[in-house]
N, C-alpha and C positions, 0 to 999 in steps of 0.2 A: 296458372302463369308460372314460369319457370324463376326458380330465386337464383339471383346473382350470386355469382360464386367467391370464396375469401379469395384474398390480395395478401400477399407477405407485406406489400405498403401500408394497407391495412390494419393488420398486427403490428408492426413496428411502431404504426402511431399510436394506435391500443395502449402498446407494452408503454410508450411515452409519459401517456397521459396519467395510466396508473403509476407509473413508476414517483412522477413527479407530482402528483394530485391536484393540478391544474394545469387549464387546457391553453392557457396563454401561455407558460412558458413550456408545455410539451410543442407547440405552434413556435415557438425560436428555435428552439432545439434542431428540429425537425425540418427549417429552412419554408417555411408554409403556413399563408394564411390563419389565423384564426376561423373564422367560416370556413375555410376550404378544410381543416380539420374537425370542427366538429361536423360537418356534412360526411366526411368518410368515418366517423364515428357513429352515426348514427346509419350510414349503410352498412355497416358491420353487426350493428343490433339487429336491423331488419333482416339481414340474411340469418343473424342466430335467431330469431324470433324471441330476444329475451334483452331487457337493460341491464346495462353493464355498471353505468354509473348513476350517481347519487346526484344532481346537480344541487349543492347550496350556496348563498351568500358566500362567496371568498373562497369559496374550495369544491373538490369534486373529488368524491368517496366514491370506490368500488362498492358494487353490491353483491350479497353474498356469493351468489354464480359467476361477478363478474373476477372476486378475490381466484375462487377457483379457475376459471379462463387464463388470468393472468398466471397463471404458473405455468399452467400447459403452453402457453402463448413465449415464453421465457426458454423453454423446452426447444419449442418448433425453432423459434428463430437464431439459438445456440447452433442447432442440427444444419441450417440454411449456412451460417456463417462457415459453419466447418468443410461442409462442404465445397464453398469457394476456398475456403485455405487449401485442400487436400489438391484443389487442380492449378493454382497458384503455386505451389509450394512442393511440386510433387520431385520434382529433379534435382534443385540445388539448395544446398543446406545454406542455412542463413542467408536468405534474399529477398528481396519483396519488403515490404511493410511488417513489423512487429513493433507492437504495442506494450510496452515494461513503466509498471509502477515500482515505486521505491521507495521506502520512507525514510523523512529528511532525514535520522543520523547515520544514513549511509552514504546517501546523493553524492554530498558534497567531497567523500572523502575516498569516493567506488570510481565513478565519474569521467572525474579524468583521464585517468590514467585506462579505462575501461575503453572510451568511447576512438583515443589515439588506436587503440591495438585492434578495436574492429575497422575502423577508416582504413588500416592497412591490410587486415586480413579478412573483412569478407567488405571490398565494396559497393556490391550491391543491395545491401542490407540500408535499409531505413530507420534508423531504431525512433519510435516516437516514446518520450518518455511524461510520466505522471508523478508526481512529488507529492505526498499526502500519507496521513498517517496508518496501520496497517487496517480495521477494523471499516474505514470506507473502501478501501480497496481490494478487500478480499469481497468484498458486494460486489463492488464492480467486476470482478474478476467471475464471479459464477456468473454473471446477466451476460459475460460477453463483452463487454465496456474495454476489458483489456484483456491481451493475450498471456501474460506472467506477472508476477511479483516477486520483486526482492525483499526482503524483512525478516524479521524474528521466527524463526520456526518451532516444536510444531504448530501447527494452529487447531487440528483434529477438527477438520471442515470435512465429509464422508464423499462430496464431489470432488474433491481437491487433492492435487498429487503432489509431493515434495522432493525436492531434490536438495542434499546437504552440499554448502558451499565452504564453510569454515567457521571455526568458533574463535568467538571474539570475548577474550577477556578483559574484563574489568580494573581501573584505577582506581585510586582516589586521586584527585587534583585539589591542593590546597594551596593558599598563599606562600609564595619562594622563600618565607622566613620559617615557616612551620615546618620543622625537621625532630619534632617531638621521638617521632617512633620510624623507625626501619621499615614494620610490617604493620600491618592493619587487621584485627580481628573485625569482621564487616558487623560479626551482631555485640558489640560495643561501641556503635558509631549510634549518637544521638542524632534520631530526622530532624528534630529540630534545627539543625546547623549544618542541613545538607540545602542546595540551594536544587531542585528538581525542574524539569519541564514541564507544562502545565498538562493537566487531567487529558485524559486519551494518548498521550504517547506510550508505546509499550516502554521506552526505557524508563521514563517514570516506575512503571508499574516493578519493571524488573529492578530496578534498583533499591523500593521500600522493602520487595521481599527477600532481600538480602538481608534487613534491620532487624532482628525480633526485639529489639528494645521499645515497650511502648508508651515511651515518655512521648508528649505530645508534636506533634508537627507544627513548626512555625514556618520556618525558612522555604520549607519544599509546598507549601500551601501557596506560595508566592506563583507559581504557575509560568516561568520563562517558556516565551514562545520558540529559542532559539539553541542549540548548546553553544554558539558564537556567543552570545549573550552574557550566558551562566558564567561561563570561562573567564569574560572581562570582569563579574561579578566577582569573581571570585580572586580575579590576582588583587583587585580594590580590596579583599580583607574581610568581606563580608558571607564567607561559610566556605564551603566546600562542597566535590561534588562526585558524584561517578560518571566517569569517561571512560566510552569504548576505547579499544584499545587501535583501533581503524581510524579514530579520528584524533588520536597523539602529533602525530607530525602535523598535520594544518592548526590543530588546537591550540598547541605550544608554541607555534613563531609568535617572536615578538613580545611573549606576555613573561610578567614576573610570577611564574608559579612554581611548586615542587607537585614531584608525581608521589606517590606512595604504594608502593605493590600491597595487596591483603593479603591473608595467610590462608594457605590450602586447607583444604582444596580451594582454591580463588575461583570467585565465580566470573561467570561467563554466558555470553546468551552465545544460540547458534545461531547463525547465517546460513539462510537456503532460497531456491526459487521456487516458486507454486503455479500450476497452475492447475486448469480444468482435468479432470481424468479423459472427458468425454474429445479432447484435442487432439485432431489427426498431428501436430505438429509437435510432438514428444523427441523429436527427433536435431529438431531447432531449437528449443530446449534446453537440451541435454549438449549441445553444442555450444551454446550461450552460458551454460553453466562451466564449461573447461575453458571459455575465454575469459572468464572473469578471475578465475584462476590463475590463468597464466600472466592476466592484465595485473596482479596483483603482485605476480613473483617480480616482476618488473620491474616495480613500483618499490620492492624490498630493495633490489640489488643498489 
């Protein structure tokens, strides 16, 4: 008897169900039954002559062949998607659908002024964007999930291509009475009285490694979910903090604070875009990366 042959629909819900390790919410995802998906999961087993998953209580584990499948299966359906980009996308630059993540201490401060100067100059261009921190998003960004990322770079990901956009240096922002010091040696700032974002943001991350003082952390233990937050925190009197320097003008309307430049070399993260190497659409890109540029000069004048 002849076996039924794979389906890209097939793998796609494969890829789902492993991705997400249950088959109920790879079934919303996916816009599709529950039964109607585990029925094309197990015609996918039958046609490999091997199970893929583990069925237990509350969850559903790949098994060892099926861990392996799923990466090739990640592969294939990367190669499927580019494919449709390259005949979508082949004549005019910036058009169509693109997919850009961002993470929040940039969104709110890139944004604006980013999304006016594409509306005018490319628009046929749909930009769908994703707000979240760098470390989920560069996942999503190899699976396919998104076309580029804006964030911290490098990230020394070996599927992953980068493009530099501009480097963003660092403040301190302290309450508008603390005019103590002119400059700021960064590794004589106690953490304790720094007020940081909570765990997974790279600015957290980049800001304690500017500290080598290692008296203990109180303040930056606190975990703000927002730099909006921190910043009212802080004209209130209760620590200080590091502010990119991209998010000075929205940070500072309105609030009682002093800035404090640090003493050079003054650090600084970089700003770049990322995305797949394996992306016919390098081209769009690299297009998206001079508009953000010039969305920026803009934004100076």
């Amino acid at each position: 008897m002849k076996r039924s042959s794979l389906s890209l629909r097939q793998l796609s819900y494969f890829e789902a169900v492993a991705r997400l390790g249950h088959f109920g919410a790879a079934a919303e995802e996916c816009a599709i039954t529950q039964p109607a998906l585990s029925m094309q999961i197990k015609e996918l087993e039958k046609t490999l002559g091997a199970l893929l998953f583990e069925r237990r209580p509350g969850e559903t584990v790949l098994t060892p062949l099926g861990r392996e499948i799923a990466e090739r299966v990640t592969k294939i359906l990367l190669a499927t998607n580019d494919l449709a980009a390259i005949a979508k996308h082949r004549e005019k630059i910036l058009s169509g659908t693109l997919s850009l993540g961002i993470i929040p201490t940039l969104a709110p401060y890139i944004l604006p002024s980013l999304l006016g100067y594409l509306q005018k100059r490319y628009p046929a261009l749909r930009l769908e964007l994703r707000e979240a921190q760098t470390k989920a998003m560069l996942q999503e960004l190899s699976r396919g999930g998104l076309d580029l990322v804006m964030a911290a770079i490098p990230n020394d990901l070996p599927d992953l291509e980068e493009q530099h956009l501009f480097d963003d240096r660092f403040l301190l922002a302290v309450p508008a009475d603390d005019t103590k010091r002119s400059r700021v040696d960064p590794e004589t700032l106690d953490p304790g009285q720094l007020i940081l974002l909570e765990e997974g943001h790279c600015l957290r991350d980049q800001a304690l490694s500017f500290c080598s003082n290692e008296r203990g952390i109180t303040k930056a233990g606190l975990g703000a979910t927002s730099l909006s937050t921190i910043m009212q925190m802080v004209a209130n009197g209760y620590g200080a903090t590091f502010i990119p320097e991209i998010a000075v003008e929205t940070e500072m309307r309105g609030r009682k604070l002093a800035l404090q430049r640090f003493t050079a070399p003054e650090p600084s993260r970089q700003i770049g875009l990322v995305w797949r190497k394996s992306s016919p659409r390098k081209k769009d890109f690299e297009a998206l990366g001079a508009a953000v540029k010039e969305a920026l000069k803009t934004k100076r004048k």
